[in-house]
Jmol script that loads the backbone (N, CA, C; Angstrom):
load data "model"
ATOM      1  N   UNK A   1       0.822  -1.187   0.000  1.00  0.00           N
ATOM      2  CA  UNK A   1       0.000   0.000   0.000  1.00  0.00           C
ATOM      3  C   UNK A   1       0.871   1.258   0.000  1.00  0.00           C
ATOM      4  N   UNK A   2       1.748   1.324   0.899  1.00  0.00           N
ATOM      5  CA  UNK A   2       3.451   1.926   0.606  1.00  0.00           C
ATOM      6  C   UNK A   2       3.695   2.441  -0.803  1.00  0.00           C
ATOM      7  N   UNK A   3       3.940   1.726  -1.373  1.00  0.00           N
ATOM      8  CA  UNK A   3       4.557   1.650  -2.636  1.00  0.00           C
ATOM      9  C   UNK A   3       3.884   2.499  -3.920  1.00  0.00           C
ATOM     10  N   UNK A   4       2.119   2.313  -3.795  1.00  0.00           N
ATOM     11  CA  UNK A   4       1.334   2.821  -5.179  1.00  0.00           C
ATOM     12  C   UNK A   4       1.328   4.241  -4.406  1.00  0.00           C
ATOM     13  N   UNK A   5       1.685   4.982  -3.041  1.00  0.00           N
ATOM     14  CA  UNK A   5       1.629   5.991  -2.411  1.00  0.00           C
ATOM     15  C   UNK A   5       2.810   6.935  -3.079  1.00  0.00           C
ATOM     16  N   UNK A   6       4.170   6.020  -2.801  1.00  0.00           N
ATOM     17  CA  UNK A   6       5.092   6.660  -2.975  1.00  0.00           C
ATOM     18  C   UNK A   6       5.835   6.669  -4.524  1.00  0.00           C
ATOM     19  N   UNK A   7       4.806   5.845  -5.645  1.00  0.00           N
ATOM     20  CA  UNK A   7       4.713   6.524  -7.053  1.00  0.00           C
ATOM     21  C   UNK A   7       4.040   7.535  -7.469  1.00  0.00           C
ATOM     22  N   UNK A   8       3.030   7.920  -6.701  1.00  0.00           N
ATOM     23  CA  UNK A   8       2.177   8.761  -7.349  1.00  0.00           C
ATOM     24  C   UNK A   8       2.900   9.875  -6.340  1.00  0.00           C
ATOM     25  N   UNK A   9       3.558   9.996  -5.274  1.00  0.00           N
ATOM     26  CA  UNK A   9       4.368  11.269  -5.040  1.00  0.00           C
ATOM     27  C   UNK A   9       5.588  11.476  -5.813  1.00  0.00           C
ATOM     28  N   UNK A  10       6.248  10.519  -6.070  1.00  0.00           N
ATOM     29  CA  UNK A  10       7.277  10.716  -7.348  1.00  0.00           C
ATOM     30  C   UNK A  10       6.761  11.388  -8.001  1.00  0.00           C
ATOM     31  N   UNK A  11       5.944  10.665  -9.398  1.00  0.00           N
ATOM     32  CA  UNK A  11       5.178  11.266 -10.445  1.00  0.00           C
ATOM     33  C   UNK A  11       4.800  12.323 -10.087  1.00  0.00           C
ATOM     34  N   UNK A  12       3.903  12.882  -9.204  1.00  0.00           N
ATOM     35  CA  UNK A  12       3.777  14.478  -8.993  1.00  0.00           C
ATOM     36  C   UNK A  12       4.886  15.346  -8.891  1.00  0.00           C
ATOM     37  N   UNK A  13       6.126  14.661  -7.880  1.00  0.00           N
ATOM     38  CA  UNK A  13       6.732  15.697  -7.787  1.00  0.00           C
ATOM     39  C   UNK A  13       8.026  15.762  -9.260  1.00  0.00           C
ATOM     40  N   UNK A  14       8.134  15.217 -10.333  1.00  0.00           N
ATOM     41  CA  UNK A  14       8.399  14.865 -11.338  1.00  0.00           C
ATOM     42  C   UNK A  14       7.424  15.846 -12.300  1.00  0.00           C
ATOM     43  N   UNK A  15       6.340  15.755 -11.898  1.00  0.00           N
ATOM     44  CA  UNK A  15       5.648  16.874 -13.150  1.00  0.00           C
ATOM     45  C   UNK A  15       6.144  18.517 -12.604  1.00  0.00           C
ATOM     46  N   UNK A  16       5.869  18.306 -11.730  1.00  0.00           N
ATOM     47  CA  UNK A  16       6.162  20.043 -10.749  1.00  0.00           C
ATOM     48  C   UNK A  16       7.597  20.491 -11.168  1.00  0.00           C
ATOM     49  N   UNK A  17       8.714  19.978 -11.422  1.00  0.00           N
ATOM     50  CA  UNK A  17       9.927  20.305 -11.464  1.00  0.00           C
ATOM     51  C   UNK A  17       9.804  20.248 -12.935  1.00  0.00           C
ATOM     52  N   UNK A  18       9.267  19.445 -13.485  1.00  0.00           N
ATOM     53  CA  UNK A  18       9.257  19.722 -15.226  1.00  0.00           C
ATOM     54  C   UNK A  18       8.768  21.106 -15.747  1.00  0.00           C
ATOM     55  N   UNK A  19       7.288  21.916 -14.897  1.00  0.00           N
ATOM     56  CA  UNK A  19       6.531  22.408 -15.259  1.00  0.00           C
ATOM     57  C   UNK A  19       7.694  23.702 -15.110  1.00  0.00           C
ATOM     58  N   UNK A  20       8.352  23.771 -13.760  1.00  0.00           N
ATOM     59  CA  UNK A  20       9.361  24.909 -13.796  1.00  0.00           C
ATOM     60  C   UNK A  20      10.495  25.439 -14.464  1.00  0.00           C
ATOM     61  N   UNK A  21      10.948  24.424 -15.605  1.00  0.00           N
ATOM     62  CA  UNK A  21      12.049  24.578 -16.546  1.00  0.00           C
ATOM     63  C   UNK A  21      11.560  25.087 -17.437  1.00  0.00           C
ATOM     64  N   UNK A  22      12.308  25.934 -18.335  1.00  0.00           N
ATOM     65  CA  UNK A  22      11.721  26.787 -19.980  1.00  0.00           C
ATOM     66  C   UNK A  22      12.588  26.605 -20.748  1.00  0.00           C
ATOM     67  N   UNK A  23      11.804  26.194 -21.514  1.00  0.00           N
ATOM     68  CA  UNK A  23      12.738  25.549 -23.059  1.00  0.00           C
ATOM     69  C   UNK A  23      13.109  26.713 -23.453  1.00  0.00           C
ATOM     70  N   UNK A  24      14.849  26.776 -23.691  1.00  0.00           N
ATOM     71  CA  UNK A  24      15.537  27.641 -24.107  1.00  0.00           C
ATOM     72  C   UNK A  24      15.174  27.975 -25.754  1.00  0.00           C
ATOM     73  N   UNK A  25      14.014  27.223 -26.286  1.00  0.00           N
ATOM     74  CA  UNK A  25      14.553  27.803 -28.244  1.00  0.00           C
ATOM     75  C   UNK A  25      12.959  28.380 -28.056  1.00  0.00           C
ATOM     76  N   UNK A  26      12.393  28.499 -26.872  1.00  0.00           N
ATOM     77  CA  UNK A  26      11.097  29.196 -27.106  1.00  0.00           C
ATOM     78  C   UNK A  26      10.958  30.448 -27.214  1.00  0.00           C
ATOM     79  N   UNK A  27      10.357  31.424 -27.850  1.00  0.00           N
ATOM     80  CA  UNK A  27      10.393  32.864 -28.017  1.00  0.00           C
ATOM     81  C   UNK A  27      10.255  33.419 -26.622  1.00  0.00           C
ATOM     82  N   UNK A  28      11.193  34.204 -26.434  1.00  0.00           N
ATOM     83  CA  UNK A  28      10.544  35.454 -25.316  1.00  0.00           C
ATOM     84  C   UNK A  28       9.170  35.415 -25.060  1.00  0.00           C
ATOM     85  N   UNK A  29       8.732  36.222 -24.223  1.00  0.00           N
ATOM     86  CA  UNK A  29       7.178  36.678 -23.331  1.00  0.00           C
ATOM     87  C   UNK A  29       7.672  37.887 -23.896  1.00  0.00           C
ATOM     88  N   UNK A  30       5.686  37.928 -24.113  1.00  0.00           N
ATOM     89  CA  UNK A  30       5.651  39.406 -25.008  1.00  0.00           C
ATOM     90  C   UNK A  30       5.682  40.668 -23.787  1.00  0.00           C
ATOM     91  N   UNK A  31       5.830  41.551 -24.205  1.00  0.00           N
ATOM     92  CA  UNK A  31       6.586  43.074 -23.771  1.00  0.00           C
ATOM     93  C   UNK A  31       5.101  42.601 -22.442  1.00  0.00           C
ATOM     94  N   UNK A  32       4.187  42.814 -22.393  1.00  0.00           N
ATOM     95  CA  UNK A  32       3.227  43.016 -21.880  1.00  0.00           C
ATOM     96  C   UNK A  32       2.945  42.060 -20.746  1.00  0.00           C
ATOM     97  N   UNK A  33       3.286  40.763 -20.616  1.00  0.00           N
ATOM     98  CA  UNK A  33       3.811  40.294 -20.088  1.00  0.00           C
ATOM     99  C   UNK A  33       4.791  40.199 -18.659  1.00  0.00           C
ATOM    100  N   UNK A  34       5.596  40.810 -19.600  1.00  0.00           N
ATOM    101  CA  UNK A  34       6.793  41.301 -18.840  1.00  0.00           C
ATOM    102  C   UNK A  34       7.239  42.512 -18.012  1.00  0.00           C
ATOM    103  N   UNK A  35       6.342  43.260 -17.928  1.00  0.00           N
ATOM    104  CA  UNK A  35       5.980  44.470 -17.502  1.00  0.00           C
ATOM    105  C   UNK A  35       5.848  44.580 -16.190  1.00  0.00           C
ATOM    106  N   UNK A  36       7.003  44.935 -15.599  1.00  0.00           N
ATOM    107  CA  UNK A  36       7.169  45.196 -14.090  1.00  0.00           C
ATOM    108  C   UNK A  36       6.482  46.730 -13.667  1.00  0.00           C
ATOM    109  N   UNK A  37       5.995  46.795 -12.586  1.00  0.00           N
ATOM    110  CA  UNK A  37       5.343  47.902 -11.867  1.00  0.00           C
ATOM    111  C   UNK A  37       6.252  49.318 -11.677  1.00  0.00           C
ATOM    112  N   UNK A  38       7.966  48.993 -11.804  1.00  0.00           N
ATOM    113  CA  UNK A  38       8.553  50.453 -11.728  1.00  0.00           C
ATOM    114  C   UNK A  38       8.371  51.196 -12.965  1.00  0.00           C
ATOM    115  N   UNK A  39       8.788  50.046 -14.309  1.00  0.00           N
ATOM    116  CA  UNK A  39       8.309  50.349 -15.457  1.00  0.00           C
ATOM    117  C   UNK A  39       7.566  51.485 -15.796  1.00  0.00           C
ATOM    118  N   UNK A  40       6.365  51.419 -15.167  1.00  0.00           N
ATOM    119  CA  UNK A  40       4.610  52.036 -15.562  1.00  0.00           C
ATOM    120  C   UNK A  40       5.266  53.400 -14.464  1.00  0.00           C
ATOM    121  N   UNK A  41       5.935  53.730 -14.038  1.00  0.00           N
ATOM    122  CA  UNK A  41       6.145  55.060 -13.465  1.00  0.00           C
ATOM    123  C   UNK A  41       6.985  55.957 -14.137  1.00  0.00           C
ATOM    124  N   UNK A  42       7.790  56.079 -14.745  1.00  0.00           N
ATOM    125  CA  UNK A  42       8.117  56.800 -16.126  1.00  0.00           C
ATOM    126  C   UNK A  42       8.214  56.627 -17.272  1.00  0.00           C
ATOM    127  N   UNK A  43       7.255  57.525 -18.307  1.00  0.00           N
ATOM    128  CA  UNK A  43       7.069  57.454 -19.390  1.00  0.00           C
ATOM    129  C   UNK A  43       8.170  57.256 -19.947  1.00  0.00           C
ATOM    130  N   UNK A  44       8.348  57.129 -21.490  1.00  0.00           N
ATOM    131  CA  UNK A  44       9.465  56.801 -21.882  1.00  0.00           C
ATOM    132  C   UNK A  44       9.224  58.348 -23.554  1.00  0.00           C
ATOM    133  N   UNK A  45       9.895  58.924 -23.524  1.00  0.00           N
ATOM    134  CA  UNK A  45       9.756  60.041 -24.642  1.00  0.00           C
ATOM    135  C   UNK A  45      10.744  60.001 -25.669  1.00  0.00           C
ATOM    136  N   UNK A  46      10.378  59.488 -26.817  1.00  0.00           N
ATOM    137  CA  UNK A  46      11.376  59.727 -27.693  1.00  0.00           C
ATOM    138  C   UNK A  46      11.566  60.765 -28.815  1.00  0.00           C
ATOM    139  N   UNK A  47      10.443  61.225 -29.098  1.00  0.00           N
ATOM    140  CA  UNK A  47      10.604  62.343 -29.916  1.00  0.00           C
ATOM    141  C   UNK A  47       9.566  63.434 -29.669  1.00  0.00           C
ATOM    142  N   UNK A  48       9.791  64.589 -30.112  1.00  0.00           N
ATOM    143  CA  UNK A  48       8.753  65.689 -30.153  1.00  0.00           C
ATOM    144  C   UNK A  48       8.105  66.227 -31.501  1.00  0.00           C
ATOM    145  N   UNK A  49       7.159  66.597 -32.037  1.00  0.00           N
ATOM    146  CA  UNK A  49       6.940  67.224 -33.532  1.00  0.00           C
ATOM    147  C   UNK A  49       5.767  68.455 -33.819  1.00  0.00           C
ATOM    148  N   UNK A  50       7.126  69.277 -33.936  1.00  0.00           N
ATOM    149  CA  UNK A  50       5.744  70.496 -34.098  1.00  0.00           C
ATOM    150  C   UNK A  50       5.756  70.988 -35.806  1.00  0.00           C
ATOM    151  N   UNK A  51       4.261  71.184 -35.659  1.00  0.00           N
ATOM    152  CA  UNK A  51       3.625  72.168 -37.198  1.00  0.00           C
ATOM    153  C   UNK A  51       2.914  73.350 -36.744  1.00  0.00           C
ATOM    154  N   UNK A  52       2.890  73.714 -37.649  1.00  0.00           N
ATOM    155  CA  UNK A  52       2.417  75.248 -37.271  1.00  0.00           C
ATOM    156  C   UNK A  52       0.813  75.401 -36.930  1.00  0.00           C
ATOM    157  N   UNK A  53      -0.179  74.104 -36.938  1.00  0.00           N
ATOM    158  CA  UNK A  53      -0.614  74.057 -35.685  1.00  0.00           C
ATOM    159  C   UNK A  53      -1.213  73.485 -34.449  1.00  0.00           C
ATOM    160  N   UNK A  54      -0.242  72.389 -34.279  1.00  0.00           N
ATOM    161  CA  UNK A  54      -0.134  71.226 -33.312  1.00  0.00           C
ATOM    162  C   UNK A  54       1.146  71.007 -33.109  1.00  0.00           C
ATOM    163  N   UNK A  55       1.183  70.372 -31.712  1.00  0.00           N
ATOM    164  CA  UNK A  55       3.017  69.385 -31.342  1.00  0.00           C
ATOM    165  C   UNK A  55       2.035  68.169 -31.128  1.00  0.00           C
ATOM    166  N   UNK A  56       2.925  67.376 -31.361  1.00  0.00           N
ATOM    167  CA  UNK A  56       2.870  65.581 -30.688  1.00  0.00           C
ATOM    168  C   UNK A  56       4.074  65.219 -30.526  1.00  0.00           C
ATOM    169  N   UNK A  57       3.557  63.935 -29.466  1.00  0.00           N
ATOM    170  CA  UNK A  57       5.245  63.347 -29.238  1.00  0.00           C
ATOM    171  C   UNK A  57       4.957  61.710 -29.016  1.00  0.00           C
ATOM    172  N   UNK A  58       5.844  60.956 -29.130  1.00  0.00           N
ATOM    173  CA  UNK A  58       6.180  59.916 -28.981  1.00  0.00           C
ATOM    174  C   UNK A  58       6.618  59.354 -27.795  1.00  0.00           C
ATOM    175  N   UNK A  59       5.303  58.878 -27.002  1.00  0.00           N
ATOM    176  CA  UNK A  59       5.765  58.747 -25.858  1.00  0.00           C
ATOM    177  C   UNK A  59       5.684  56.483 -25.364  1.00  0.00           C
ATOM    178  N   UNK A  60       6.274  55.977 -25.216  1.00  0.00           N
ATOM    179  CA  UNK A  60       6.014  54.638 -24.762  1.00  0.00           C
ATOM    180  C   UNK A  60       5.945  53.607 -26.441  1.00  0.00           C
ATOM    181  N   UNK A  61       6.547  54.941 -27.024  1.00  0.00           N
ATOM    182  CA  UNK A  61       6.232  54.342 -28.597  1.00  0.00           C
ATOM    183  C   UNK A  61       5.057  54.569 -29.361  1.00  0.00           C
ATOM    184  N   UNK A  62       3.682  55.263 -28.805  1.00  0.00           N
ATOM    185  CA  UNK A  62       3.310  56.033 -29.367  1.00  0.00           C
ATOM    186  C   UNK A  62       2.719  57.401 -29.590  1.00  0.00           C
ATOM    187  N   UNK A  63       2.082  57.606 -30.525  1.00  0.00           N
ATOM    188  CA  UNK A  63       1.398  58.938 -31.107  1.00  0.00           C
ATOM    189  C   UNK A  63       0.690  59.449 -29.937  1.00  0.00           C
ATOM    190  N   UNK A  64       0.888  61.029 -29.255  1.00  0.00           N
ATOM    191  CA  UNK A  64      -0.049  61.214 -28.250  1.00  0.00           C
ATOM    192  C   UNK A  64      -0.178  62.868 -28.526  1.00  0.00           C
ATOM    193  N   UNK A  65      -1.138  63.288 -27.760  1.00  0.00           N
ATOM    194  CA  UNK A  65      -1.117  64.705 -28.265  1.00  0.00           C
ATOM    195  C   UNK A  65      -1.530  65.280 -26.609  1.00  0.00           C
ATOM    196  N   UNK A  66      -1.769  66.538 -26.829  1.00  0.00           N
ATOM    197  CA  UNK A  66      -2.116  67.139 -25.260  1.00  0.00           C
ATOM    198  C   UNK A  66      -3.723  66.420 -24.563  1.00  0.00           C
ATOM    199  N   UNK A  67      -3.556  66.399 -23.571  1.00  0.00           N
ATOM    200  CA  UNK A  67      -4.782  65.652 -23.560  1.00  0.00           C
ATOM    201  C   UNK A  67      -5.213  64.177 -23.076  1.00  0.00           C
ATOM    202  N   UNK A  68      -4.466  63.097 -23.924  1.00  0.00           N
ATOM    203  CA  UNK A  68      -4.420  62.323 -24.766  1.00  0.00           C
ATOM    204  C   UNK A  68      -3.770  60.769 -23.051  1.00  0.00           C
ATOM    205  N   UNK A  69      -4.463  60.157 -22.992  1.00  0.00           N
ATOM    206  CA  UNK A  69      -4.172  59.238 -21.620  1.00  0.00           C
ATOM    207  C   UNK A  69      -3.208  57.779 -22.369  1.00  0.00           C
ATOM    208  N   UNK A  70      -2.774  57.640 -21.841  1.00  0.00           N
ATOM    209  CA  UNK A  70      -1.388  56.394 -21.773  1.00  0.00           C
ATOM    210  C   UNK A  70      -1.152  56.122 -20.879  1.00  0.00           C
ATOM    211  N   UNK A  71      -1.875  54.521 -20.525  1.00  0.00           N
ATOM    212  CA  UNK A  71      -2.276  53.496 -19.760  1.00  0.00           C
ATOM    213  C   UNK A  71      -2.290  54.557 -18.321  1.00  0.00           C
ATOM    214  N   UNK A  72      -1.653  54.583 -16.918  1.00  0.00           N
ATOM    215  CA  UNK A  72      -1.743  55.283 -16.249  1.00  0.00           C
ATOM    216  C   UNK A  72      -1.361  57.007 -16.325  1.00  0.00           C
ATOM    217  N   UNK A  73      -0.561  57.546 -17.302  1.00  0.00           N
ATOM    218  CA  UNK A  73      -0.595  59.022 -17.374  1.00  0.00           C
ATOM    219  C   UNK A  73      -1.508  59.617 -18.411  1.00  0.00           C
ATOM    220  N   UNK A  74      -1.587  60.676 -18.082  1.00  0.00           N
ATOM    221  CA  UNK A  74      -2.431  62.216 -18.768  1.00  0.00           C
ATOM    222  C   UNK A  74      -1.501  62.757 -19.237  1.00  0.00           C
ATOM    223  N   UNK A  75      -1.097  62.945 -20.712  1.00  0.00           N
ATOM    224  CA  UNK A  75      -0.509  63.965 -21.344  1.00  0.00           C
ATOM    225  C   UNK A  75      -1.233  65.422 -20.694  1.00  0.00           C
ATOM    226  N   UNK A  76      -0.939  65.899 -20.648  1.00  0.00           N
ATOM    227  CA  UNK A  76      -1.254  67.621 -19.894  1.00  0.00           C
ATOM    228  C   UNK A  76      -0.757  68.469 -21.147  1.00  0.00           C
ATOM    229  N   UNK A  77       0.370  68.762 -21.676  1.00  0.00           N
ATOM    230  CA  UNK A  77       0.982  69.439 -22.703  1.00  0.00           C
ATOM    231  C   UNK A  77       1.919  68.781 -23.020  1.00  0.00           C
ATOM    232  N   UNK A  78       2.141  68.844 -25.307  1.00  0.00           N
ATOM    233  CA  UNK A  78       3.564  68.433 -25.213  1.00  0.00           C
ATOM    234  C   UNK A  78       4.338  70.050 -25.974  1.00  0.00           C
ATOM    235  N   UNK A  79       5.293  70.168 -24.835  1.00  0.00           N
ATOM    236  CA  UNK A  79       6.105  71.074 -25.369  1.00  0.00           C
ATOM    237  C   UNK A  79       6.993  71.373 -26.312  1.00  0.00           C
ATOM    238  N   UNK A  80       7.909  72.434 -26.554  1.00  0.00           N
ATOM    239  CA  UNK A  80       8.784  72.274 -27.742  1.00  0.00           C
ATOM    240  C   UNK A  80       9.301  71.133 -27.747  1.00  0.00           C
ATOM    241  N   UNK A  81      10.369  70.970 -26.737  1.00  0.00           N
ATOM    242  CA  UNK A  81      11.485  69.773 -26.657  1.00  0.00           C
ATOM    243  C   UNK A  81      10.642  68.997 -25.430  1.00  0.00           C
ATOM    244  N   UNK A  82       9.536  68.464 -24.953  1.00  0.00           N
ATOM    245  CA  UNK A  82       9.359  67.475 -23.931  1.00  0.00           C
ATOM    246  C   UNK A  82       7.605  67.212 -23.640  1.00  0.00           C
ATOM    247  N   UNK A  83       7.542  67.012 -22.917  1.00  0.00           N
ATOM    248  CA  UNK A  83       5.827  66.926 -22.236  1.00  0.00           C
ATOM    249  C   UNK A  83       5.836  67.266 -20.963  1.00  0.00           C
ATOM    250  N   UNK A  84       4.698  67.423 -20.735  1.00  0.00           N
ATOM    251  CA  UNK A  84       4.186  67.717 -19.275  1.00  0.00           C
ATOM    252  C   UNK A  84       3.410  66.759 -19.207  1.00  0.00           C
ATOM    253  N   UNK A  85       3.034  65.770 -18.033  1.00  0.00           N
ATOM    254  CA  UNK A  85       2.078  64.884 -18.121  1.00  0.00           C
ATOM    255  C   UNK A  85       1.899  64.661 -16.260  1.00  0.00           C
ATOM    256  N   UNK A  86       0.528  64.105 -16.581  1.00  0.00           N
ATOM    257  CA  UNK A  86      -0.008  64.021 -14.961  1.00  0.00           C
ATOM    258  C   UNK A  86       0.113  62.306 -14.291  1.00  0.00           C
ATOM    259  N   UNK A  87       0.334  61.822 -13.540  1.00  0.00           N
ATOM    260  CA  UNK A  87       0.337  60.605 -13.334  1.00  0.00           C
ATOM    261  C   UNK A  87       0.340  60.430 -11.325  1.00  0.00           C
ATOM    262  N   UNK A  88      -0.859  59.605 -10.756  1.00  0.00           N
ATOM    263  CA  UNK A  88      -1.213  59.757  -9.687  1.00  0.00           C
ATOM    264  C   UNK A  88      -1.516  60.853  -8.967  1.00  0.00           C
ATOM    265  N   UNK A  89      -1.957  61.970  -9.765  1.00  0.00           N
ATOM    266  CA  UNK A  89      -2.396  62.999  -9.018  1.00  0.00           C
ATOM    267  C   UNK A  89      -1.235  64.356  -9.101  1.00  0.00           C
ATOM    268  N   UNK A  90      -0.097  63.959  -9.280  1.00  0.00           N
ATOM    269  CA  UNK A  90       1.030  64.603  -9.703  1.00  0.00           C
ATOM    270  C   UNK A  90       1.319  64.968 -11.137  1.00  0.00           C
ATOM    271  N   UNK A  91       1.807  66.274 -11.110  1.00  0.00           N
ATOM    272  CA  UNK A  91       2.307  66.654 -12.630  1.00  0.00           C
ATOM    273  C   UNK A  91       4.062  66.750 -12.639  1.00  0.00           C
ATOM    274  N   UNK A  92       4.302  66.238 -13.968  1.00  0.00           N
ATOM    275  CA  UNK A  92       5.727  66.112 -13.898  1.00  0.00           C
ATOM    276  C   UNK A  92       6.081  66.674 -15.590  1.00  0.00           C
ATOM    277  N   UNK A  93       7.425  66.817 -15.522  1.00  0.00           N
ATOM    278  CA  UNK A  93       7.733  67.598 -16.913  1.00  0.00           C
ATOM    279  C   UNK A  93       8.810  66.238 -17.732  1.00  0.00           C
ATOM    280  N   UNK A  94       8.946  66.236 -18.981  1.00  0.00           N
ATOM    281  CA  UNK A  94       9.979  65.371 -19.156  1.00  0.00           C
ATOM    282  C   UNK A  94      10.976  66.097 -20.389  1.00  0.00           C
ATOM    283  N   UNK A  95      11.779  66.333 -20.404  1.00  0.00           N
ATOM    284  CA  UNK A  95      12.455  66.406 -21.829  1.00  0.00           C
ATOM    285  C   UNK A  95      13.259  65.897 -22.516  1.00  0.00           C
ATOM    286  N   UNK A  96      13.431  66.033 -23.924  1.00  0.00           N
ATOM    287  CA  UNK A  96      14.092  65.134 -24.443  1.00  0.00           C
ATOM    288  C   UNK A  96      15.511  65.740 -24.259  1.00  0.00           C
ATOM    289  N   UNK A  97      16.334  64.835 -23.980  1.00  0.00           N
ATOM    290  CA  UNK A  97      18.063  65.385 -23.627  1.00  0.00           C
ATOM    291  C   UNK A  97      18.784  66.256 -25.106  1.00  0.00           C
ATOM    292  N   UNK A  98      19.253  67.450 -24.990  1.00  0.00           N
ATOM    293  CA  UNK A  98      19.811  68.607 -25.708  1.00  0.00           C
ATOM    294  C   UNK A  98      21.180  67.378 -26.351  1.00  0.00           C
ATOM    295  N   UNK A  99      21.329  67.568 -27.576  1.00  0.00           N
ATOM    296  CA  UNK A  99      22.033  66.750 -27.885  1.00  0.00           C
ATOM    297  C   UNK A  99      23.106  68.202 -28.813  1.00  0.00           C
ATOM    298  N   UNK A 100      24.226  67.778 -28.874  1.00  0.00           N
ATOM    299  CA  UNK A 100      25.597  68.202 -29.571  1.00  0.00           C
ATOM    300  C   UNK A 100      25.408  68.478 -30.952  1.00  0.00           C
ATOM    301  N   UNK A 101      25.118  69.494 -31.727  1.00  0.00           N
ATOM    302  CA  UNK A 101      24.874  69.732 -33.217  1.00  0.00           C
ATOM    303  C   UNK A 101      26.039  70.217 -33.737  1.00  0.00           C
ATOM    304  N   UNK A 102      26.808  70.818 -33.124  1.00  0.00           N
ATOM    305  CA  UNK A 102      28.182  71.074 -33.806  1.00  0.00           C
ATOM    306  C   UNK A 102      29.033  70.304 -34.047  1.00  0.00           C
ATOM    307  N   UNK A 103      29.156  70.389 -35.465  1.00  0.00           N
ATOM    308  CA  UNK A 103      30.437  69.658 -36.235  1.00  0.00           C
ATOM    309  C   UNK A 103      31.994  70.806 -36.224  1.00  0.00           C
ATOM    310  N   UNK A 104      33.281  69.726 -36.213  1.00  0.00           N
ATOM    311  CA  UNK A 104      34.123  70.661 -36.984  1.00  0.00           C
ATOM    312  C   UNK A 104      34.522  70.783 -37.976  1.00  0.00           C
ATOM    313  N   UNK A 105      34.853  71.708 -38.559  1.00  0.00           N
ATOM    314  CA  UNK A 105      35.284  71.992 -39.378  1.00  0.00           C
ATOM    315  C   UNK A 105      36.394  71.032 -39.835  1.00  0.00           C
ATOM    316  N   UNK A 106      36.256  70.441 -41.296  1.00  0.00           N
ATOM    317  CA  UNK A 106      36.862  69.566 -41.925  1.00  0.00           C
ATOM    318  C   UNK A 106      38.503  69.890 -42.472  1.00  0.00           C
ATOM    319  N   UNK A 107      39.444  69.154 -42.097  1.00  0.00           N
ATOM    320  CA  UNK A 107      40.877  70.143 -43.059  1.00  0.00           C
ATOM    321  C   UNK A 107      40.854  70.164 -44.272  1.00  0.00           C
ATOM    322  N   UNK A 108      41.473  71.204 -44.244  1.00  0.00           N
ATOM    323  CA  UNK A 108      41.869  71.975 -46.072  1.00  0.00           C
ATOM    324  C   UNK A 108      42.974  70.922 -46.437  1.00  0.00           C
ATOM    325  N   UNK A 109      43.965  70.908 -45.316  1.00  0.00           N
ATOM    326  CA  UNK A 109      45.249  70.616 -45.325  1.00  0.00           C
ATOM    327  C   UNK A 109      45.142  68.973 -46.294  1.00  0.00           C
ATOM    328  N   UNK A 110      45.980  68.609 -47.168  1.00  0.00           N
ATOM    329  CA  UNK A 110      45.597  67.053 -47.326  1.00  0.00           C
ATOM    330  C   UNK A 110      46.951  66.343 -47.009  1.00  0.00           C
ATOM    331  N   UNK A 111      46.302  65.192 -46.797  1.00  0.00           N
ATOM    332  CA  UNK A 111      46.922  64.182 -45.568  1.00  0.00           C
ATOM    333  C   UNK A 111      47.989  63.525 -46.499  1.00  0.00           C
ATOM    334  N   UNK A 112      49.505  63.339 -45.528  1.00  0.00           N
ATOM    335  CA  UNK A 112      50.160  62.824 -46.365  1.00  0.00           C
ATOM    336  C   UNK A 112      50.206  61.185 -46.360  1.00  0.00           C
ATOM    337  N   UNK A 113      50.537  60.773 -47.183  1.00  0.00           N
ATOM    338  CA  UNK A 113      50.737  59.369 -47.624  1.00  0.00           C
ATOM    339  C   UNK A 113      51.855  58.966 -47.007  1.00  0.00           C
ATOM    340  N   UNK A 114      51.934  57.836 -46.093  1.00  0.00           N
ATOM    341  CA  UNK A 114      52.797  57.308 -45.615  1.00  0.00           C
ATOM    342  C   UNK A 114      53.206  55.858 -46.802  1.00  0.00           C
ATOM    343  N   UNK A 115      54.337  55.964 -46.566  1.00  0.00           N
ATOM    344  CA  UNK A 115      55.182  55.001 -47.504  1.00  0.00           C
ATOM    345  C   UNK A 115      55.567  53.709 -46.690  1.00  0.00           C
ATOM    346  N   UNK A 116      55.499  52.341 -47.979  1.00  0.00           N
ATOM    347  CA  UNK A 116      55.580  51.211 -46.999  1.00  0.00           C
ATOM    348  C   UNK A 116      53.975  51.056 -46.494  1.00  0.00           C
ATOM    349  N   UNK A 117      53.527  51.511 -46.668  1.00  0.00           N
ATOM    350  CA  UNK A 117      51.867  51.313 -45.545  1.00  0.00           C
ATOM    351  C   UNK A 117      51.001  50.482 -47.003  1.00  0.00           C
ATOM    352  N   UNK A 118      50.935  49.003 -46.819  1.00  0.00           N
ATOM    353  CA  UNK A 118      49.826  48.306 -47.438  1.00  0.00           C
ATOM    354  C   UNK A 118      48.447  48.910 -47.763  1.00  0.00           C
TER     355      UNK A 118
END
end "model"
wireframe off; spacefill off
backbone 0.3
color backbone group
């Protein structure tokens, strides 16, 4: 009586340890999925776009305008370079980081040829 007890606790505990391994050639879990709770507390902004007469911006990957709700925030305004948006009762600003536009100036001078050099 022993014995048909202590197969069927094998066998269970044999499925349980199977069920916890993940086949390595299986695709990822989709984004959504995977979505941890710090995540959902700052937006993510990648671009801004103004016409002469609207801005939108790209926020979490997409299209949003003033107004305009993404999953827990309120777009509030999007500004030149960023947004303003509301999230738990709080308003917060975001902008997109000022990036380096200056180039230098290229030489006149031309480069000499080293000899021997393959």
């Amino acid at each position: 009586m022993n014995k048909p007890l202590f197969l069927a606790g094998l066998l269970l505990s044999v499925t349980v340890h199977a069920q916890a391994l993940r086949d390595p050639m299986r695709p990822p879990l989709p984004a959504s999925v995977m979505r941890s709770a710090p995540r959902d507390t700052i937006p993510v902004l990648s671009a801004v776009f103004s016409s002469a007469r609207s801005r939108a911006a790209i926020v979490n990957g997409r299209l949003v305008h003033a107004g305009d709700t993404l999953g827990p925030f309120t777009i509030e305004a999007v500004l030149e370079t960023g947004i303003r948006y509301q999230f738990a009762g709080d308003s917060f600003q975001l902008q997109l980081p000022k990036l380096d536009t200056t180039f230098k100036k290229p030489t006149t001078e031309p480069i000499p040829a080293v000899a021997g050099v393959p």
